[in-house]
ROTORGU-611707 format. One line per 5 residues: number of its first residue (from 1); their letters; for each residue x, y, z of N, C-alpha, C. Coordinates in Angstrom, 1 decimal. Atoms other than C-alpha are relative to their C-alpha. Layout:
// ROTORGU-611707
NUM) A) X Y Z X Y Z X Y Z ~ ...;
***
This chain:
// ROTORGU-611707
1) XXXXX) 1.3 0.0 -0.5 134.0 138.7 100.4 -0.6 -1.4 -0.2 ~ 0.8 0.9 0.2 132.1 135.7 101.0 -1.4 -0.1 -0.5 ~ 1.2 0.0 0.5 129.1 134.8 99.0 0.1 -1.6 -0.7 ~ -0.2 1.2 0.3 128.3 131.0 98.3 -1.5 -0.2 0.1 ~ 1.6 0.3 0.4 125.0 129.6 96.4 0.5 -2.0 0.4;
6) XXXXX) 0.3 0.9 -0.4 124.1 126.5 98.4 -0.8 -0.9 -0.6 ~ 0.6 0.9 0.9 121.8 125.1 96.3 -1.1 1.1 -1.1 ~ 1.0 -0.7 1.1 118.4 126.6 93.8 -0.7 1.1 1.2 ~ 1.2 -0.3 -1.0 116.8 127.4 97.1 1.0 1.5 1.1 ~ -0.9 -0.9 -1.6 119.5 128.8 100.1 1.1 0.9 -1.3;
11) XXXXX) -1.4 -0.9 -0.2 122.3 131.6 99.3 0.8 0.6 1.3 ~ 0.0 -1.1 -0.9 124.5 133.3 101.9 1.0 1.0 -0.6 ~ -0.7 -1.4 0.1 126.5 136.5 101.7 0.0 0.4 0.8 ~ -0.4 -1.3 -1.1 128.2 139.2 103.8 -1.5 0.7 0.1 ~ 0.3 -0.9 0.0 126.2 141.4 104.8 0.3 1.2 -0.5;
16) XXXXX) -0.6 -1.5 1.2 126.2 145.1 102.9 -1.1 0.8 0.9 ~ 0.9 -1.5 -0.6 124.7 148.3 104.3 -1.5 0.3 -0.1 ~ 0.8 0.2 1.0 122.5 148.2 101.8 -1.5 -1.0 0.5 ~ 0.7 0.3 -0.8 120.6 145.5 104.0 -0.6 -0.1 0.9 ~ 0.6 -0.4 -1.6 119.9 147.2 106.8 -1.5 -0.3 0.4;
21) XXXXX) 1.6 -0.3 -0.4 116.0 148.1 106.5 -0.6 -1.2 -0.6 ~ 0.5 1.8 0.5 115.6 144.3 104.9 0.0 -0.5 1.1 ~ -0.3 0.4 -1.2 117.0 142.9 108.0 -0.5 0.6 1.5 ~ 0.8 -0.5 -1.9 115.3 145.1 111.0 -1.0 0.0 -0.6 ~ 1.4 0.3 -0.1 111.9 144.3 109.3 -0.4 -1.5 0.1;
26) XXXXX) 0.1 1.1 -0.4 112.5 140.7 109.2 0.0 -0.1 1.5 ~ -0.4 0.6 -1.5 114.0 140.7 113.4 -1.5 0.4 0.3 ~ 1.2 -0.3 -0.1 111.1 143.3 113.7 -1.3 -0.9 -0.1 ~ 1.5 0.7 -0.1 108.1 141.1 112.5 0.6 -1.7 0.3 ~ 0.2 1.6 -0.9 110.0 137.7 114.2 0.2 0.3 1.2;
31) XXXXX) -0.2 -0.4 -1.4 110.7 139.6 117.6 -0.4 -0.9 1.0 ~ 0.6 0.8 -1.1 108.5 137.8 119.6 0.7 -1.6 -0.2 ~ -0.3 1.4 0.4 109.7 134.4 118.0 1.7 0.1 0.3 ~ -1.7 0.0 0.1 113.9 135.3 117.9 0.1 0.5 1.7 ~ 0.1 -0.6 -1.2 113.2 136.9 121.4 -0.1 -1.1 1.1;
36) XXXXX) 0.0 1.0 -0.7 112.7 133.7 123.2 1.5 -1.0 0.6 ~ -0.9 0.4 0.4 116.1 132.4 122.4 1.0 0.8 -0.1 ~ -1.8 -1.4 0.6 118.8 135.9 121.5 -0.3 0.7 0.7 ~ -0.3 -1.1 -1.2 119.5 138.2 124.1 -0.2 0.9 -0.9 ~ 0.1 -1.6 0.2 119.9 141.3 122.0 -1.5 0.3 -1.1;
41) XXXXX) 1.6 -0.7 0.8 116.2 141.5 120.1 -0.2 0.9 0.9 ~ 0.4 -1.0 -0.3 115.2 144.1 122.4 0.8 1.2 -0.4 ~ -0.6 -0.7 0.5 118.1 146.1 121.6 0.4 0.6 -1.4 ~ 0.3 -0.6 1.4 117.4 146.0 118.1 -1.4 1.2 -0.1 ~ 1.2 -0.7 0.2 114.8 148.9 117.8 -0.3 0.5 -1.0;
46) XXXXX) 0.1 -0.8 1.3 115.3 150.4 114.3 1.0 -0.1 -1.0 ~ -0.9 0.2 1.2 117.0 150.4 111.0 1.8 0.1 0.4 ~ -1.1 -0.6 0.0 119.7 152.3 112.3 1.0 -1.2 0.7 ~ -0.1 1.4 -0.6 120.4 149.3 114.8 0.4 -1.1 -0.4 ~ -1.0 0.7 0.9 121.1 147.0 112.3 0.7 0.5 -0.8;
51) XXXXX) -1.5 -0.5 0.8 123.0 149.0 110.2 1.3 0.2 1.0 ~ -1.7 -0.3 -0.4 125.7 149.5 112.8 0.4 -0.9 0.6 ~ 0.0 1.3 -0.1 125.2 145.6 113.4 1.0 -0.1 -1.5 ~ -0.5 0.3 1.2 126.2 145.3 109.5 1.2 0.6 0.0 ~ -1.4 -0.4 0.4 128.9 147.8 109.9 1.4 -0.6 0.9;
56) XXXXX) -0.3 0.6 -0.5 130.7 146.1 112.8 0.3 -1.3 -0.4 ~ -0.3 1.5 0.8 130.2 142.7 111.0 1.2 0.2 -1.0 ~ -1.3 0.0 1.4 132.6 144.5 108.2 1.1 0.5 1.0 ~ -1.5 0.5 -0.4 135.1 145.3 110.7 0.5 -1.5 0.8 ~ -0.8 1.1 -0.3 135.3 142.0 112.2 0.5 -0.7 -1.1;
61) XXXXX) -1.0 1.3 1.3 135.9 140.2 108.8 1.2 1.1 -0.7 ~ -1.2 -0.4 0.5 138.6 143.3 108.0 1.0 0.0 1.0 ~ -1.7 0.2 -1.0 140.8 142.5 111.3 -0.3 -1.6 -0.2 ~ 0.0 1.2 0.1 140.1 138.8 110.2 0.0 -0.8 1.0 ~ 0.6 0.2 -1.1 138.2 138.2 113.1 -1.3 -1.2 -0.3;
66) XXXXX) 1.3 1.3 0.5 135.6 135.7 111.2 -1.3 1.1 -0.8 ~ 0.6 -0.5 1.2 132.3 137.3 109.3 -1.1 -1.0 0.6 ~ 1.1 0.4 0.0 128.9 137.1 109.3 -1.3 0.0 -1.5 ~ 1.0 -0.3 1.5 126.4 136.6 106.3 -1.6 -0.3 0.5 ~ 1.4 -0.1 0.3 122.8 136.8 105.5 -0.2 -1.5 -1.1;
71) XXXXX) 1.2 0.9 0.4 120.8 133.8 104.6 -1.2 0.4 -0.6 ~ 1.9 -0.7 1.2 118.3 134.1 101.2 -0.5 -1.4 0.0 ~ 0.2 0.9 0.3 116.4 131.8 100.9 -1.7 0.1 -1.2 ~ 0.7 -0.6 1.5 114.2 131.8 97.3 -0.3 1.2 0.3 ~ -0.4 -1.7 0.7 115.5 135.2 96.8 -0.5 1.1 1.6;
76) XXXXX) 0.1 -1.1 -1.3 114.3 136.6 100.4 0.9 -0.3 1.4 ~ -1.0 -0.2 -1.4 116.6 137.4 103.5 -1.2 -1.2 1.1 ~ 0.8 0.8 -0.6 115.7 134.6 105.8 0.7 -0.3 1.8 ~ -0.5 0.1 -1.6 118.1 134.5 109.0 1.2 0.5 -0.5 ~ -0.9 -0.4 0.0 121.5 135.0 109.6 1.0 -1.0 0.7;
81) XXXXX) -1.0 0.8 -0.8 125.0 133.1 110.6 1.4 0.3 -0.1 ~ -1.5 -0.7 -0.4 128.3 133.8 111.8 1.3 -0.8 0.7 ~ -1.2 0.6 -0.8 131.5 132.9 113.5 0.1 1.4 0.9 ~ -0.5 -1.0 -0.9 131.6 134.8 116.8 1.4 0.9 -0.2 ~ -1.2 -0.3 0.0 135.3 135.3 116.8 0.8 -0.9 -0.2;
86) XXXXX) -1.0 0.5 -0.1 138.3 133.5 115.5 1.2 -0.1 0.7 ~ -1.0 0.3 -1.4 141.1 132.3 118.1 1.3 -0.4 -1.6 ~ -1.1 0.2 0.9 144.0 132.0 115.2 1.1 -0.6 0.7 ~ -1.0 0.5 -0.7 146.3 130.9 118.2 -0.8 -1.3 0.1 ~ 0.4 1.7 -0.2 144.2 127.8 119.2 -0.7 -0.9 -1.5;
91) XXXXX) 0.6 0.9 1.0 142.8 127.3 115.7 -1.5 0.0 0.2 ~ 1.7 0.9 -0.4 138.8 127.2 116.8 -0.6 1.4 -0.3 ~ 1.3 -1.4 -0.5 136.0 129.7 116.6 -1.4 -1.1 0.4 ~ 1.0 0.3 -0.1 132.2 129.4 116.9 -1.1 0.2 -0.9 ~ 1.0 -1.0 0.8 129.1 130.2 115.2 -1.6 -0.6 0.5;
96) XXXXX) 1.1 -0.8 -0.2 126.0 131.5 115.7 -1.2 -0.3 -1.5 ~ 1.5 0.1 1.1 122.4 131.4 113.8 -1.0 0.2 0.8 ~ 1.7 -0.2 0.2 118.9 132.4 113.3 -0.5 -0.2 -0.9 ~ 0.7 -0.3 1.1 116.4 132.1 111.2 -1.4 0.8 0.4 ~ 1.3 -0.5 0.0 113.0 134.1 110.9 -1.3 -0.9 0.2;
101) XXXXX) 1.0 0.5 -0.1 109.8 132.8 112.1 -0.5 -0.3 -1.9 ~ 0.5 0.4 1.2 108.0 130.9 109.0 1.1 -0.7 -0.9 ~ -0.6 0.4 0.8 111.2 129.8 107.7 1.1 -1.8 0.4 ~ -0.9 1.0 -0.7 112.5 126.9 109.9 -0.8 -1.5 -0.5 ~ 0.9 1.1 0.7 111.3 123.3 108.8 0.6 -0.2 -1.2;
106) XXXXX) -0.2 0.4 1.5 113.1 123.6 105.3 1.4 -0.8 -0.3 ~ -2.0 0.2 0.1 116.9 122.6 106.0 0.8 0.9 -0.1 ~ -0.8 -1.3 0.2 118.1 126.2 105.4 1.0 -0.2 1.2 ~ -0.9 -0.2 -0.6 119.9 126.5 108.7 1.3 -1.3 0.0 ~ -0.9 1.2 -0.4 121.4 122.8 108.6 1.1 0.2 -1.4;
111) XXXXX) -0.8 -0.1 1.6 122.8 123.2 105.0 0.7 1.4 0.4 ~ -0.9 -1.0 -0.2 124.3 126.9 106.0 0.7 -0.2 0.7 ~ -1.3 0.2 -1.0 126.0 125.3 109.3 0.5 -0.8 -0.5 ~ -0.6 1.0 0.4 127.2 122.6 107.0 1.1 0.8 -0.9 ~ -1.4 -0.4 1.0 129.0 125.1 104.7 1.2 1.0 1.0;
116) XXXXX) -0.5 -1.0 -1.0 130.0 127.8 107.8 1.2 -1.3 0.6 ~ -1.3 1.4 -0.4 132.0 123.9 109.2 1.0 0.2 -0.9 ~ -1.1 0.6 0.9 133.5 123.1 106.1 1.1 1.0 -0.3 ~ -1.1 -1.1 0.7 134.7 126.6 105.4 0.6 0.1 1.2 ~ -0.6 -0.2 -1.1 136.1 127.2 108.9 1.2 -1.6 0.1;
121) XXXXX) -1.3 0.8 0.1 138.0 123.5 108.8 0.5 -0.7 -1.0 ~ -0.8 0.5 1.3 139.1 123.4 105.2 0.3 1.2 -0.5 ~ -0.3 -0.9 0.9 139.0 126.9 104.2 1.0 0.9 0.9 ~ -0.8 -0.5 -0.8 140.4 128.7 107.0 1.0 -0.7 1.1 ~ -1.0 0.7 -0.4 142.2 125.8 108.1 0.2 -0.6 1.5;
126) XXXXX) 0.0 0.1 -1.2 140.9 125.6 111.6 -0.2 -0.9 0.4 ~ -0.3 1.3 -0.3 140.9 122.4 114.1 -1.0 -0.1 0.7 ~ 1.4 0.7 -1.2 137.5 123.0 116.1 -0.9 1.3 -0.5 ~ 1.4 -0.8 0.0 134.1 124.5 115.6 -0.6 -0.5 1.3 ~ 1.0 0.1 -1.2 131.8 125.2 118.5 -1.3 0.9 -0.4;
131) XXXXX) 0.9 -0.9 -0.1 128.2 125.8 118.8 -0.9 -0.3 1.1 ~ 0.2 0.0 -1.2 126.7 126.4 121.8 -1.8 0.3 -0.2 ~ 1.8 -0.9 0.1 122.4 126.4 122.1 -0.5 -0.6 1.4 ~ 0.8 0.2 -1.2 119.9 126.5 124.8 -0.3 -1.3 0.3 ~ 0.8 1.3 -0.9 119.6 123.7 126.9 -1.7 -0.5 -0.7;
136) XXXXX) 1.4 0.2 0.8 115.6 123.9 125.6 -0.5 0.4 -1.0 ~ 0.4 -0.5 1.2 116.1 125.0 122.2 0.4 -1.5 -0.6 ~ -0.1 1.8 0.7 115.5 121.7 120.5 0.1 -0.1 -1.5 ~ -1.1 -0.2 1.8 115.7 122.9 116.8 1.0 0.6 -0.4 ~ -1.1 -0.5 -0.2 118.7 124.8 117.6 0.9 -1.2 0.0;
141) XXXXX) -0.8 0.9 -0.2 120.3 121.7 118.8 0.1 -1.2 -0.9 ~ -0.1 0.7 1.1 118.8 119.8 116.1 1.1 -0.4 -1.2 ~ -1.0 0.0 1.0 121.5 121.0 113.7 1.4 0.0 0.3 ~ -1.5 0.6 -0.2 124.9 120.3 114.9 -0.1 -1.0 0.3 ~ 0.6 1.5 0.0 123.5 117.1 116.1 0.0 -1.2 -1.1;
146) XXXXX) -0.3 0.5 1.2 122.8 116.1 112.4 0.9 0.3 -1.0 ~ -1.4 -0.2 0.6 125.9 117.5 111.3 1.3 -1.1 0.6 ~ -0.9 1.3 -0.6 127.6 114.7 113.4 0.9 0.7 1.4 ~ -0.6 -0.3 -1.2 128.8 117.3 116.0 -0.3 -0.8 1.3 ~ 0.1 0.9 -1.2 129.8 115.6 119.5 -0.5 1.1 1.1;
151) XXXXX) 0.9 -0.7 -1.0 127.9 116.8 122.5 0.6 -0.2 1.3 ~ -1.4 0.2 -0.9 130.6 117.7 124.9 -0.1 0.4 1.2 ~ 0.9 -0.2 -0.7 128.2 118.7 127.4 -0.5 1.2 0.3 ~ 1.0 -1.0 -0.1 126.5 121.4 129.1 0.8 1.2 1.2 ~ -0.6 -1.2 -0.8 127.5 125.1 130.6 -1.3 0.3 1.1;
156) XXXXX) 1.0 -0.8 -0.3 124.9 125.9 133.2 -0.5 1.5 0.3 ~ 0.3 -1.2 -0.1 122.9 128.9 133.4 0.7 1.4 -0.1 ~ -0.6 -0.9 0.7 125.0 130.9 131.2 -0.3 1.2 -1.1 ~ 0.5 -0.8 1.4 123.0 133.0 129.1 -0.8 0.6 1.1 ~ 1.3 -0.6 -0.9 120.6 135.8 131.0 -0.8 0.2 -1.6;
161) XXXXX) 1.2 -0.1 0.9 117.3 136.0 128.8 -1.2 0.8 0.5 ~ 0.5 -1.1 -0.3 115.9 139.0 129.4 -0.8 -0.3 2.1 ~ 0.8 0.3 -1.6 114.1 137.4 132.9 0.5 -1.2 0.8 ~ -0.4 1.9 -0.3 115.8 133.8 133.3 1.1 0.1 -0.7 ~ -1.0 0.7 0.3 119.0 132.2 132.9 -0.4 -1.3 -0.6;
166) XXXXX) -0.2 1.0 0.9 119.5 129.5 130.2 1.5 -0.8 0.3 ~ -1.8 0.5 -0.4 122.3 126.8 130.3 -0.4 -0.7 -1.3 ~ -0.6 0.4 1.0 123.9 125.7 127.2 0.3 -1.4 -0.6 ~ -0.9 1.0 0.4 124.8 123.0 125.6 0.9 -0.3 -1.4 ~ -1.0 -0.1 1.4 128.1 122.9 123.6 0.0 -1.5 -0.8;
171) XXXXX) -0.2 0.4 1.4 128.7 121.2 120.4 1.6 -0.1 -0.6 ~ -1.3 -0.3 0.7 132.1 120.8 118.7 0.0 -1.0 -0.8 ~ -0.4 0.2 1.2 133.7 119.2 115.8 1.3 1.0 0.0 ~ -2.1 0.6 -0.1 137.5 118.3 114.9 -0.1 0.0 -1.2 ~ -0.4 0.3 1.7 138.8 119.0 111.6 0.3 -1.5 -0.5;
176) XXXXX) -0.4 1.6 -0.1 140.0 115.3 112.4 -1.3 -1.0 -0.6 ~ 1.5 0.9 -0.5 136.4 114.1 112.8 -0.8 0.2 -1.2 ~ 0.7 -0.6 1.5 134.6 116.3 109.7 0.1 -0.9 -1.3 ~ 0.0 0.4 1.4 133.4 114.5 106.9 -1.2 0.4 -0.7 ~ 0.9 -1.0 0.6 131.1 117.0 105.5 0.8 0.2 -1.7;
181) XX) 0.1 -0.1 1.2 131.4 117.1 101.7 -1.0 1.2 -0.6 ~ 1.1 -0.8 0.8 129.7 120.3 99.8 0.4 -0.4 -1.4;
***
C-alpha cells in the first residue's frame, strides 16, 4: 500500500473505505469549484458514490493497474491524485489531480505530482508520464510546467464538460529527461 509523508505539511495515502463520507463532503462543499474542470462531480451525489469510487481504486491497484491516493494536507483530506491506468507494455501511464477549493496556492498539488513522477519513473520503472489539463485551466497546467514537463501540444475539444467541449493540453516526461529528486 502506498502511503508517503511529503513533508510536515502534505501526506498522501491509498484510499480506505473508511474515507468515504470525508471525501463526498469535501467534492460536496467544492462542487461548484471541481465542477468547472472534472466531468464526473455531478455524478458524485452521496457517500455511497465515493465509496464505490474508493472501492474500484482498490481493484485497480490489485490487478496492478496503478492506484489512487488522498492528499492531507495539515492533517485534513485536501484533494486527490492518481495514475489513470498503467500501459506495462509501453511502459507509460498518466495521472490525474484535484484539490479542494481553499486549498490551492500552497504547493500541495506540485509537490504530490513531483512524488506520483518519481514513483512512476523510478519506482515502477516506467519511461513516460502524461498529464493532460484543460486548455484554460492555468493552475492545472501550472504544475507539470514547473515540474519541467515538455508541452507536446494540444488535443482539441476532447473533454465534454457538462455543456461545452474542452481541448487539452498534454504534458509528458521521459524517465531520460527526470531529474526530480525527493
Amino acid at each position: 500500500m502506498f502511503k508517503y509523508i511529503v513533508d510536515k505539511e502534505v501526506e498522501m495515502k491509498m484510499l480506505d473505505i473508511n474515507n468515504g463520507e470525508e471525501l463526498y463532503k469535501l467534492i460536496d462543499t467544492s462542487r461548484y469549484h471541481l465542477r468547472k474542470w472534472l466531468p464526473w462531480v455531478d455524478g458524485t451525489k452521496n457517500v455511497e458514490d465515493t465509496k464505490a469510487f474508493i472501492e474500484m481504486t482498490k481493484k485497480q491497484f490489485a490487478s496492478n493497474n496503478g492506484f489512487q491516493a488522498g492528499i492531507w494536507y495539515k492533517g485534513s483530506l485536501a484533494g486527490v491524485i492518481g495514475y489513470h491506468n498503467v500501459d506495462w507494455t509501453h511502459k507509460s501511464t498518466s495521472i490525474g489531480y484535484w484539490l479542494a477549493e481553499g486549498y490551492e496556492g500552497n504547493g500541495i498539488m506540485t509537490k504530490a505530482t513531483k512524488v506520483f513522477t518519481e514513483y512512476a519513473l523510478v519506482e515502477l520503472n516506467l519511461n513516460r508520464v502524461e498529464i493532460r489539463c484543460a486548455e484554460k485551466n492555468h493552475k492545472s497546467r501550472a504544475i507539470p510546467e514547473r515540474l519541467g514537463f515538455t508541452n507536446e501540444g494540444m488535443v482539441r475539444e476532447v473533454e465534454w464538460l457538462y455543456d461545452h467541449y474542452v481541448s487539452h493540453v498534454i504534458y509528458g516526461m521521459l524517465a531520460s529527461q527526470w531529474k526530480g529528486e525527493i
